[in-house]
C-alpha positions as CSV (number, residue, x, y, z in Angstrom):
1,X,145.0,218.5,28.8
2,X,141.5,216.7,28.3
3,X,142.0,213.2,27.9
4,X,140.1,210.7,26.2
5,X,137.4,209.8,28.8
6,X,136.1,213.8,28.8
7,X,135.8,213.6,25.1
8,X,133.8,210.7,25.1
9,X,131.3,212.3,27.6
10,X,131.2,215.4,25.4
11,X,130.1,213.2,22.7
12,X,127.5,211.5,24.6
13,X,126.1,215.0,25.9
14,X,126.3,215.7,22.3
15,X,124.5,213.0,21.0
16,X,121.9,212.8,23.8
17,X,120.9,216.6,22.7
18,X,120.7,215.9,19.0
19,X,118.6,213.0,19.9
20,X,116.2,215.7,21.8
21,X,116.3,218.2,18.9
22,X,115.0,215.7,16.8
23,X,112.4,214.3,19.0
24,X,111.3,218.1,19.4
25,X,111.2,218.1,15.7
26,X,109.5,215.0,14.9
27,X,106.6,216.3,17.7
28,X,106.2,219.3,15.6
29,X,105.7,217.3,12.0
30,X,103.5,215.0,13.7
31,X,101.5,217.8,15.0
32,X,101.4,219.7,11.4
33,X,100.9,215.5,9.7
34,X,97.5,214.9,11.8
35,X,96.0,218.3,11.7
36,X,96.6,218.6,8.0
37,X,96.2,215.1,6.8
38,X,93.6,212.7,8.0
39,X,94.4,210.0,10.0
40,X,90.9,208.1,9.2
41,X,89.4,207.9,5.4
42,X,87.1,210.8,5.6
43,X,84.9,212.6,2.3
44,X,85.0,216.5,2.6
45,X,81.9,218.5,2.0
46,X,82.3,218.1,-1.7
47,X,82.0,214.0,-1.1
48,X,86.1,213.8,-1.9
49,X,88.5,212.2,-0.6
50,X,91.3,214.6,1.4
51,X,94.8,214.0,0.3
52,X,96.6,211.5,2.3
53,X,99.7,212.2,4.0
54,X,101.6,209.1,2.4
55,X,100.8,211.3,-1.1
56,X,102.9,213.9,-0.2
57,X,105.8,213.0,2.3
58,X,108.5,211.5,0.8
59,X,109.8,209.4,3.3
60,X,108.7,205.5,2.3
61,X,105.7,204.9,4.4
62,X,107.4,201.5,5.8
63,X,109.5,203.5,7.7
64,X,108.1,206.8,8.2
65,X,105.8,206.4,11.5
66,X,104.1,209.4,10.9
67,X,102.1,207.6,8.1
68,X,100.2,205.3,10.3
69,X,99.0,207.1,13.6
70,X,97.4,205.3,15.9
71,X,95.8,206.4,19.1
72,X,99.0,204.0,20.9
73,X,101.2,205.9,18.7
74,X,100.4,209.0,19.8
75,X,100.7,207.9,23.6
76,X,103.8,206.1,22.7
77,X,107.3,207.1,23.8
78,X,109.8,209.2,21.6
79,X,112.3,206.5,21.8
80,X,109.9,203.7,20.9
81,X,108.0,205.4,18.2
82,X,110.7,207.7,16.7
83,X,113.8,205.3,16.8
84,X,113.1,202.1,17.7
85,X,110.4,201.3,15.9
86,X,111.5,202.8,12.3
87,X,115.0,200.4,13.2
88,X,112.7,197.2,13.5
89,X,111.0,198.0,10.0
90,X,114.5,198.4,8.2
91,X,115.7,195.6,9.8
92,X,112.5,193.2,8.6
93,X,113.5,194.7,5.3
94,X,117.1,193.1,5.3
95,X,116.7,189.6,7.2
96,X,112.9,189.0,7.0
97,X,111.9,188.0,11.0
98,X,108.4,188.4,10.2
99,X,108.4,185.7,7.4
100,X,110.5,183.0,9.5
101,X,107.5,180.7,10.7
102,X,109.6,179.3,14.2
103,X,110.3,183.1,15.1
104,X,106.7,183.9,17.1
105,X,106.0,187.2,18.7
106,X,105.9,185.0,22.1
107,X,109.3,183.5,21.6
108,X,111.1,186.5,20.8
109,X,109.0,188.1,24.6
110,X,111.2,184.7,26.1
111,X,113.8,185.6,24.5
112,X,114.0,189.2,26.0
113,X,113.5,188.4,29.0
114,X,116.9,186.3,29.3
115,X,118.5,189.4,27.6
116,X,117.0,191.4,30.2
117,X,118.4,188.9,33.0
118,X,121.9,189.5,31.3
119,X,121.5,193.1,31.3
120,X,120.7,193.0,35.5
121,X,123.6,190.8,36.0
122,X,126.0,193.6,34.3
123,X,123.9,196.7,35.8
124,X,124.7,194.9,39.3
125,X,128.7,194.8,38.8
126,X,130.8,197.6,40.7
127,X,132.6,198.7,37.6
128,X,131.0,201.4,35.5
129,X,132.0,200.0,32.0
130,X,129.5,196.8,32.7
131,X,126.9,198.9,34.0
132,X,126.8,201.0,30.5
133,X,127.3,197.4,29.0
134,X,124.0,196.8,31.1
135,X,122.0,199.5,30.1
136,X,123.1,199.2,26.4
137,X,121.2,195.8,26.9
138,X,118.1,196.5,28.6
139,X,117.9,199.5,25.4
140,X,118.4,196.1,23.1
141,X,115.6,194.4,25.5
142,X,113.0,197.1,24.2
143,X,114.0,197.2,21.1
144,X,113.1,193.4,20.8
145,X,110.1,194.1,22.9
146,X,108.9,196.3,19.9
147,X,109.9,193.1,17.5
148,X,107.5,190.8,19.0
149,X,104.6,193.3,18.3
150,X,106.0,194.0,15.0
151,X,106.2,190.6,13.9
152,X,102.4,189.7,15.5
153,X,101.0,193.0,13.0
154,X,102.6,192.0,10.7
155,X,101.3,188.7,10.1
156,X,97.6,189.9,11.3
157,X,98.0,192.4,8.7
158,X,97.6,195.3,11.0
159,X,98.9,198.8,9.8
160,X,100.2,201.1,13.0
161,X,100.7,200.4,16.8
162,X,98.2,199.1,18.5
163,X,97.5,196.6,21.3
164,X,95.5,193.8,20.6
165,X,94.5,193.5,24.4
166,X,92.6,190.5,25.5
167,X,94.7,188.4,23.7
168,X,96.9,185.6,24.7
169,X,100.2,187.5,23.0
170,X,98.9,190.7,24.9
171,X,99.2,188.9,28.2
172,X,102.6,187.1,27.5
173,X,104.4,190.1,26.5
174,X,103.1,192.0,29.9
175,X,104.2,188.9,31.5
176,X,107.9,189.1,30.0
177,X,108.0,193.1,30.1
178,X,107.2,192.8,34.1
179,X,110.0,189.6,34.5
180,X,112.2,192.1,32.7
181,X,111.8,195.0,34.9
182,X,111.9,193.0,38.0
183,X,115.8,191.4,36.6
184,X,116.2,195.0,36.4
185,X,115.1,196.2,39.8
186,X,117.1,193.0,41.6
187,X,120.4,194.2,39.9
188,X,119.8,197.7,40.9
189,X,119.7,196.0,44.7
190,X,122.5,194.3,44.1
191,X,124.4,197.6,43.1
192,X,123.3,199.4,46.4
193,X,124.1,196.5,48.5
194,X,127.5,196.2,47.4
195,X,128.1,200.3,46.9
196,X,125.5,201.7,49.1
197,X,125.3,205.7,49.1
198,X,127.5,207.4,51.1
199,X,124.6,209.6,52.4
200,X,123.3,206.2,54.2
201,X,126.2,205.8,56.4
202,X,125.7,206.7,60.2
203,X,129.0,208.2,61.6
204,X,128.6,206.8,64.9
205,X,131.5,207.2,67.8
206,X,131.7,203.1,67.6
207,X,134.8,200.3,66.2
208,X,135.2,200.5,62.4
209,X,133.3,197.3,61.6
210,X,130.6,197.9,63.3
211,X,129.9,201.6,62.3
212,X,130.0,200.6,58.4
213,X,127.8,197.7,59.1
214,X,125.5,199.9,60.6
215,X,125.8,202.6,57.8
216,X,125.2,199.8,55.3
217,X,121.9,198.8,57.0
218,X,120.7,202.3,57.1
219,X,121.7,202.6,53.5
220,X,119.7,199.7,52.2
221,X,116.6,200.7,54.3
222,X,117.0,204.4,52.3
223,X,117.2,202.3,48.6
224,X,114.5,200.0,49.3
225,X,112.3,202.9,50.5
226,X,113.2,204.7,46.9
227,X,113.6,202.5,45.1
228,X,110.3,200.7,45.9
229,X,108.8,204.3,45.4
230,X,109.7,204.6,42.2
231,X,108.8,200.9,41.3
232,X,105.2,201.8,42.6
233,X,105.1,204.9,40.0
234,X,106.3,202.5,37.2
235,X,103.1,200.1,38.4
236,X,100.7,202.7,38.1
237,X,102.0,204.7,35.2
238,X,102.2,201.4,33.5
239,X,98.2,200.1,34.2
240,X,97.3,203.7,33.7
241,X,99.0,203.6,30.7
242,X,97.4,200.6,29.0
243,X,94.1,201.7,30.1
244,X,93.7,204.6,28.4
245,X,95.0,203.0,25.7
246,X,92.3,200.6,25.6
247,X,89.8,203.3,26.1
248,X,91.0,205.8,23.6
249,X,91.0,202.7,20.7
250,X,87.6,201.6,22.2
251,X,86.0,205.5,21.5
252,X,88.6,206.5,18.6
253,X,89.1,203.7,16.2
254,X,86.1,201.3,16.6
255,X,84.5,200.7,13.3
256,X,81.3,202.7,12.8
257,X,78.9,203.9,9.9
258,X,77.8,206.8,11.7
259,X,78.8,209.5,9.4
260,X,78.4,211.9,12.6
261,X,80.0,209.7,14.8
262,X,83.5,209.2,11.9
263,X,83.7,213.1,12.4
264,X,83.9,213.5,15.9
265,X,86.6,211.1,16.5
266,X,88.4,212.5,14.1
267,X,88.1,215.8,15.6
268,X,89.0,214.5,18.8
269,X,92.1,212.8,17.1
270,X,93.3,216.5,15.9
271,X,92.6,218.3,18.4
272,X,95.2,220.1,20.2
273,X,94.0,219.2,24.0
274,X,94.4,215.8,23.0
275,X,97.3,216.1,21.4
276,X,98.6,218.0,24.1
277,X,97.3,214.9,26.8
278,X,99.1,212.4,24.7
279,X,102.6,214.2,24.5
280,X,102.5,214.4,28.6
281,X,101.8,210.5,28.4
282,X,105.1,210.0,26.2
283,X,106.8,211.6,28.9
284,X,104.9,209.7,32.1
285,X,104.3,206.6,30.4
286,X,106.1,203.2,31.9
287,X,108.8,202.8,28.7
288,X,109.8,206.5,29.0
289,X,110.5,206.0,32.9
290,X,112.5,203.2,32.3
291,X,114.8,205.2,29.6
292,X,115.3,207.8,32.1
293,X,116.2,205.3,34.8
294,X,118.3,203.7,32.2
295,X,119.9,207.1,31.1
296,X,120.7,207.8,35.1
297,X,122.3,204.7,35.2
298,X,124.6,205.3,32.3
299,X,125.5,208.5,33.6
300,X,126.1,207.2,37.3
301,X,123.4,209.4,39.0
302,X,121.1,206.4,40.0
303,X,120.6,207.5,43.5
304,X,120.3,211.1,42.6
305,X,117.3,210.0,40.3
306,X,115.7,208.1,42.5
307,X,115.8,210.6,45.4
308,X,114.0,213.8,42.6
309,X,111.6,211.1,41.9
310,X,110.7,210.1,45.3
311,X,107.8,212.2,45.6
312,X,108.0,214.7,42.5
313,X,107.3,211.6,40.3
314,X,103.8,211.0,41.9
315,X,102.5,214.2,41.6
316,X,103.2,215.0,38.1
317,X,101.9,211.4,37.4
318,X,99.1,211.8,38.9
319,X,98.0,215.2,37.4
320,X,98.6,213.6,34.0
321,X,96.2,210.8,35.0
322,X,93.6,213.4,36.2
323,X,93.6,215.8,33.1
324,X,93.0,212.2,31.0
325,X,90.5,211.4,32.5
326,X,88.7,214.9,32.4
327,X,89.6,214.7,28.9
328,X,88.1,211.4,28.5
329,X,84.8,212.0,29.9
330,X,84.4,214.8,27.5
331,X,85.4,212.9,24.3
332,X,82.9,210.1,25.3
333,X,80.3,212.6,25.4
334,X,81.4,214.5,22.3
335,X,81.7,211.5,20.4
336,X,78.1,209.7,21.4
337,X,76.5,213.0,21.8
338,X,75.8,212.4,25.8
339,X,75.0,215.8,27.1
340,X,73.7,216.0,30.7
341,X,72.5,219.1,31.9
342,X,73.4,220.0,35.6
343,X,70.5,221.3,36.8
344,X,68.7,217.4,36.6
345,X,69.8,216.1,39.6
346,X,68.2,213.6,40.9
């Protein structure tokens, strides 16, 4: 007889490979939307304009993100970009956040950051029930994460993601993201220390209190060593991240009236390599690492997780990094037309 807590985890496993399958299918039309369709105002050879994607598709552009890519949409996360994002738009549409003057971008980054204190708290607790309670949370945390930027493009008149870095809102949502993740990482500790893996205990030949003391100790010098491994991957995929970010805007989307100049970016834009760069970023990148944490959570394989990761995290990580930045070199010199030939060595 199955009983009602094997059904619900059949409709979780369910769910969580629909939401795959359309990820996997939303990849594909955005691969199809930005080698078909421009994603910059561009004449053909005839001095026309190319038809625009938001001519033919007929999903409303307001919530289609397809219509407005970005170079930080393409390096965005499925979650973010596919789900989250298009939920923030119909949302604006029904209660109208963007137009309430009090409600600023930097008080809905406070505001997440208590939300992301509650969700620690509940991720913390023995019980499984307030851990999914805690994750479902932290998933309500990014969603409001993607408000605050929402509501700041919005009122800047901005069309698509992008990060306005430099600016004071840019700092204080980095600022909130990082208090969030840290209320994370604390409950997580507060999990282990109070239900510590049993692969930590030492069976030692000793009195009952003082071999599970023991184990415990060993246990919490095994978490802190994973768990700080993985934090130290969600540092550097999370600066790594942001800078290529800022460098792919800086060499992609600056302004220019160099007719020459407007086509190469916008052949680096559809190009496959690139794309192919970006889609490994949506998998690597900081928000993505932190669904998967979240996801192990939920499923109560954290320390299973965190011991794949331990060292399998950095090296694919850091092969992404690599191949970006041998990617980047090349656009810069596509783009400005920077050829150096090797035999002028100096």
């Amino acid at each position: 007889m199955v009983g009602p807590s094997s059904q619900i985890s059949k409709i979780l496993v369910s769910l969580l490979f629909m939401t795959l399958i359309f990820y996997g299918y939303m990849d594909y039309n955005l691969y199809v939307r930005i080698k078909n369709f421009p994603l910059r105002k561009v004449l053909d050879k005839d001095n026309t304009t190319r038809v625009e994607y938001k001519d033919v598709t007929w999903v409303e552009c307001t919530i289609n993100p397809l219509c407005e890519v970005t170079v930080k949409a393409l390096l965005l996360d499925h979650t973010n970009y596919y789900l989250l994002a298009p939920l923030v738009t119909i949302a604006d549409n029904f209660i109208h956040i963007s137009e309430i003057a009090f409600v600023t971008p930097n008080s809905i980054s406070f505001f997440h950051v208590f939300v992301a204190i509650v969700s620690a708290k509940c991720v913390s607790s023995g019980n499984l029930a307030y851990r999914r309670i805690g994750v479902t949370l932290f998933e309500l945390r990014t969603w409001l994460d993607d408000w605050d930027g929402y509501v700041a493009r919005v009122r800047k008149h901005i069309k698509g993601e992008r990060s306005e870095i430099g600016t004071s809102g840019y700092y204080i949502d980095g600022i909130c993201d990082a208090l969030g993740c840290t209320a994370l990482v604390i409950g997580i500790l507060i999990f282990f220390r109070n239900n510590p893996p049993r692969r930590g205990y030492m069976q030692l030949p000793t009195n009952v209190e003082d071999n599970l003391y023991c184990g415990k100790v060993v246990a919490m010098r095994k978490v802190l060593k994973k768990l700080g491994f993985f934090v130290i991957q969600l540092i550097i995929s999370s600066a790594a991240w942001n800078r290529y970010i800022a460098l792919y805007q800086d060499l992609l989307e600056r302004p220019t009236t160099n007719v020459i100049e407007l086509q190469r970016q916008n052949e680096v834009l559809t190009n496959s390599f690139f794309y192919s760069i970006c889609w490994l970023w949506r998998v690597v990148n900081v928000h993505n690492m932190l669904h998967c944490l979240l996801l192990a959570i939920f499923c109560d394989k954290l320390w299973e997780f965190l011991c794949f990761l331990q060292y399998v995290g950095y090296a694919i990580l850091f092969s992404v990094i690599c191949a970006t930045e041998l990617h980047f070199i090349e656009a810069k010199n596509y783009v400005f037309n920077k050829i150096t030939d090797a035999n002028e060595v100096t």
